[in-house]
Residue frames relative to the residue before (quaternion, step in Angstrom):
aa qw qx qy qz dx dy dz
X 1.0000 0.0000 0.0000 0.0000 0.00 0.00 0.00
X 0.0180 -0.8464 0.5088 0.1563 3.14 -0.91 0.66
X 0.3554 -0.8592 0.3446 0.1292 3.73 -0.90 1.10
X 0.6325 -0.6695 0.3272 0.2113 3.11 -0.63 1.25
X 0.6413 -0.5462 0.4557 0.2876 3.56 -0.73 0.95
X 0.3680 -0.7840 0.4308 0.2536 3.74 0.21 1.06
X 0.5714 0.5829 -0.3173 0.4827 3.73 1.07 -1.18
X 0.5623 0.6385 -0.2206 0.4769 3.39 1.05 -1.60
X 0.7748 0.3439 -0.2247 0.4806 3.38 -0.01 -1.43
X 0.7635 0.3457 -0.3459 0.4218 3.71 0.10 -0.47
X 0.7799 0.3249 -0.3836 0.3728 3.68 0.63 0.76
X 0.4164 0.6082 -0.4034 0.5421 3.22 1.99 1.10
X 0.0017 0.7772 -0.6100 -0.1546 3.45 -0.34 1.19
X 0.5750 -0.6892 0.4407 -0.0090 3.21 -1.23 1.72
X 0.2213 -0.7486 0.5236 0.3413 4.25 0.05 -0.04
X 0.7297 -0.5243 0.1785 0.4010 3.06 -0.94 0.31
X 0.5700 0.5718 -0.3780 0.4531 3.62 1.45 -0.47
X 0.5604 -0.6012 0.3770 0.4271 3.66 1.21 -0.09
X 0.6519 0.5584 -0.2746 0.4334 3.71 1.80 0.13
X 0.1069 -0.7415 0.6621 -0.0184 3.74 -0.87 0.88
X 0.6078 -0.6336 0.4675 0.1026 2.96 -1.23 2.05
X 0.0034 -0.7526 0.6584 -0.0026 4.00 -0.35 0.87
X 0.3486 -0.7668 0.5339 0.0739 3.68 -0.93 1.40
X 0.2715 -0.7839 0.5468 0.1136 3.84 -0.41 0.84
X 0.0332 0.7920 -0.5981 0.1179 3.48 -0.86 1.42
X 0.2760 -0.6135 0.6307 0.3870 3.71 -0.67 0.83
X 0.7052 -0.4738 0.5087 0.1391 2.99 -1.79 0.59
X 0.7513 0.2637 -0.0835 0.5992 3.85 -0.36 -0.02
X 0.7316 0.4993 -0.2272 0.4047 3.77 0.51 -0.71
X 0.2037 -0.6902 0.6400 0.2693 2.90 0.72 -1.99
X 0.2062 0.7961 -0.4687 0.3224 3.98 1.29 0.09
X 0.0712 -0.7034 0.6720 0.2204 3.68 -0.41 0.76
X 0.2094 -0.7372 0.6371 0.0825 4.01 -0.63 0.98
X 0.9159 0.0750 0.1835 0.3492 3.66 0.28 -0.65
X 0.0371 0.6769 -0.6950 -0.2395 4.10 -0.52 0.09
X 0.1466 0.7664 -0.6063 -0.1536 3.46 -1.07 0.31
X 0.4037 -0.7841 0.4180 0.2181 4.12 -1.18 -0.21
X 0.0043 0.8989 -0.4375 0.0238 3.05 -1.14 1.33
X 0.3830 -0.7153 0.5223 0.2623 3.41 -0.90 0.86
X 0.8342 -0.3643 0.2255 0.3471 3.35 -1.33 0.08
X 0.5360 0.5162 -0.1681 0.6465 3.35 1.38 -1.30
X 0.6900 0.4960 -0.3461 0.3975 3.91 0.13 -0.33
X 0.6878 0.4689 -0.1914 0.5201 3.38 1.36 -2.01
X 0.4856 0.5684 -0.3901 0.5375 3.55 0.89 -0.72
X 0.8768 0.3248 -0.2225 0.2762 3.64 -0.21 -0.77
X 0.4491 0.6246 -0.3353 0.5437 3.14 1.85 -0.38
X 0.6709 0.5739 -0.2408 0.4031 3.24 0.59 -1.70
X 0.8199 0.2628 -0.0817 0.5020 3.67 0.63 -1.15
X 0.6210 0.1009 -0.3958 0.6690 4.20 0.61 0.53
X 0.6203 -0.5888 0.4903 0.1679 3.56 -0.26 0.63
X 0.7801 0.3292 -0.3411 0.4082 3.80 1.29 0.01
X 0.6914 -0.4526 0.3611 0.4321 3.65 -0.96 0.92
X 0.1196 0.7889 -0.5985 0.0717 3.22 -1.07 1.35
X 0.0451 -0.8631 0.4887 -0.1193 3.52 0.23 1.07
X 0.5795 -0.6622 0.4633 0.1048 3.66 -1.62 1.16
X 0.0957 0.8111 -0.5770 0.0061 3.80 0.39 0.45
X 0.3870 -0.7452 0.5411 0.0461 2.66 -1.34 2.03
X 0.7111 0.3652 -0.3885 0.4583 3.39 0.32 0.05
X 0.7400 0.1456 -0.4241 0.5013 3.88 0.69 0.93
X 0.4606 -0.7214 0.3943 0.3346 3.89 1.34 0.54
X 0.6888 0.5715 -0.3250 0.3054 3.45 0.86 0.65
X 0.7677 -0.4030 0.3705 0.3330 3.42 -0.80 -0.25
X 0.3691 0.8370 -0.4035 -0.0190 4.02 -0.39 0.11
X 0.0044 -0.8294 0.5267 0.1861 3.67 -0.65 0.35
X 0.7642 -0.5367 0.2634 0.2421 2.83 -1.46 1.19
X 0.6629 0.4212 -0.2447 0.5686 3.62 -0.72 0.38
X 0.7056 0.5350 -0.4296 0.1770 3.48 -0.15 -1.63
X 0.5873 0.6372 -0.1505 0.4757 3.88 1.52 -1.32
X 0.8954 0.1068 0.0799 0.4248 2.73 0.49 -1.61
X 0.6744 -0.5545 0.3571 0.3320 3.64 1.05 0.48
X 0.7371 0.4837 -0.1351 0.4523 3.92 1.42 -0.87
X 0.2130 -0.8855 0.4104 -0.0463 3.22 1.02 1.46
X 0.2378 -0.5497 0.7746 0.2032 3.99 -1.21 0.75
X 0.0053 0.6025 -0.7832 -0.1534 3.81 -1.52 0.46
X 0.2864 -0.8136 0.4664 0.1964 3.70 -0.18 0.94
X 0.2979 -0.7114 0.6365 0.0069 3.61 -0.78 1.03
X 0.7810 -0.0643 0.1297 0.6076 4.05 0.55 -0.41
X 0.0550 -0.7086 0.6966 0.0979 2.64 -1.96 0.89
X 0.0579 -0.8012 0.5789 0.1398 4.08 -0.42 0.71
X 0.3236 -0.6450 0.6774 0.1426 3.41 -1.39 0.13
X 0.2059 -0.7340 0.5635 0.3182 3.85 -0.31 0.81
X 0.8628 -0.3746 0.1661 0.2961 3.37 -1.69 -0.59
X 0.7762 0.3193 -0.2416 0.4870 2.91 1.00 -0.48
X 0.7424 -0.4347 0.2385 0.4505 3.94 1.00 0.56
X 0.7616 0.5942 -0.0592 0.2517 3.33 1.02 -1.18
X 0.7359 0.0656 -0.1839 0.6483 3.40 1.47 0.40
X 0.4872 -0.6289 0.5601 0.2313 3.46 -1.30 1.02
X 0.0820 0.5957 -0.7744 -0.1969 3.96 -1.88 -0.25
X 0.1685 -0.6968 0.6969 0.0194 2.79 -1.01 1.22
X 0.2557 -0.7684 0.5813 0.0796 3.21 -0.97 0.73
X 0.3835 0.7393 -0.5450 0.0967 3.75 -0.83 0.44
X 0.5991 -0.5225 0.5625 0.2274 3.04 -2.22 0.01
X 0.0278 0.8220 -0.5617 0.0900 3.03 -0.46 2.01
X 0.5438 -0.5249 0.6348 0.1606 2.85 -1.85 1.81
X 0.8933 0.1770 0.0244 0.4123 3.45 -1.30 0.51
X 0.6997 -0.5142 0.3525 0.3488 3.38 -1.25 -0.37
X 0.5091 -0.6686 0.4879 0.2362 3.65 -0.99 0.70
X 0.7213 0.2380 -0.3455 0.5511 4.01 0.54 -0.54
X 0.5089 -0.6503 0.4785 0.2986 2.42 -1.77 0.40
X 0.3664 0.6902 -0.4698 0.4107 4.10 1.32 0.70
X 0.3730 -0.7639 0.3245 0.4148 3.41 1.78 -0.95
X 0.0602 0.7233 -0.5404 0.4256 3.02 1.87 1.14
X 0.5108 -0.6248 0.5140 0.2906 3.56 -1.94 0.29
X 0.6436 -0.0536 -0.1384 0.7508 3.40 1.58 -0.22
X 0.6715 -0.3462 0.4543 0.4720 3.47 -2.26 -0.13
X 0.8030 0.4695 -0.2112 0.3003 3.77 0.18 -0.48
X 0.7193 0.4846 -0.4274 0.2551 3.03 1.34 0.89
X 0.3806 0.7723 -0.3347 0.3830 3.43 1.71 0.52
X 0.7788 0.4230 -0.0114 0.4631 3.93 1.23 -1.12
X 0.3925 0.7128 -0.5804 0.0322 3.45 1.29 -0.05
X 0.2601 -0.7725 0.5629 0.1365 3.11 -1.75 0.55
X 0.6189 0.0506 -0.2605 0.7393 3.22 1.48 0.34
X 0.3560 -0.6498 0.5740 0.3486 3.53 -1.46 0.32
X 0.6293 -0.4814 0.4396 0.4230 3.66 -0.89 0.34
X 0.6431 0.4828 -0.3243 0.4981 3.85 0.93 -1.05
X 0.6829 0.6021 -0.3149 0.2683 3.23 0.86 -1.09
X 0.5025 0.7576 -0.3186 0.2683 3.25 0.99 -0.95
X 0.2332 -0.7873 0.4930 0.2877 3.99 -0.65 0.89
X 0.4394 -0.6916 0.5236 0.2333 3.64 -0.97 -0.02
């Protein structure tokens, strides 16, 4: 187990399931790739091997990116907005971000186009 940075840990507010929403951004771009979710034990590990380690509620375990599938996060930053409640993680992604094999989750559904947009 590995234990979060105590200073750290008391200025992550956590939801009640013990999980905070961490936002994927390619580096240099600004590319949203991904929303994924981490508990303390997750943010710790990201924070301290440098690769994206996230809490997946729908098998109650642990995963890092890449390890499955070959498409690795090397994290480069971690921010905390203002009010505690949601990570950006920044990194350098190998490969694609969804798991459909899209380059990010957000490019299969658009529901407005950016062009589309009135003024």
């Amino acid at each position: 187990m590995t234990e979060l940075d105590p200073a750290i840990a008391a200025r992550v507010v956590f939801n009640p399931d013990g999980l905070v929403p961490a936002v994927v951004q390619q580096q240099g771009t600004g590319e949203v790739l991904m929303l994924g979710w981490m508990d303390a034990e997750a943010l710790a590990r990201t924070l301290t091997t440098g690769r994206a380690t996230y809490w997946s509620r729908s098998r109650q375990e642990y995963w890092v990116k890449g390890d499955t599938s070959g498409h690795h996060q090397h994290v480069r930053g971690v921010r905390l907005d203002c009010d505690g409640d949601t990570l950006l993680v920044t990194v350098d992604q190998v490969g694609v971000a969804c798991h459909t094999g899209d380059r990010t989750c957000f490019d299969a559904d658009v529901l407005l186009d950016d062009g589309a947009a009135g003024g």
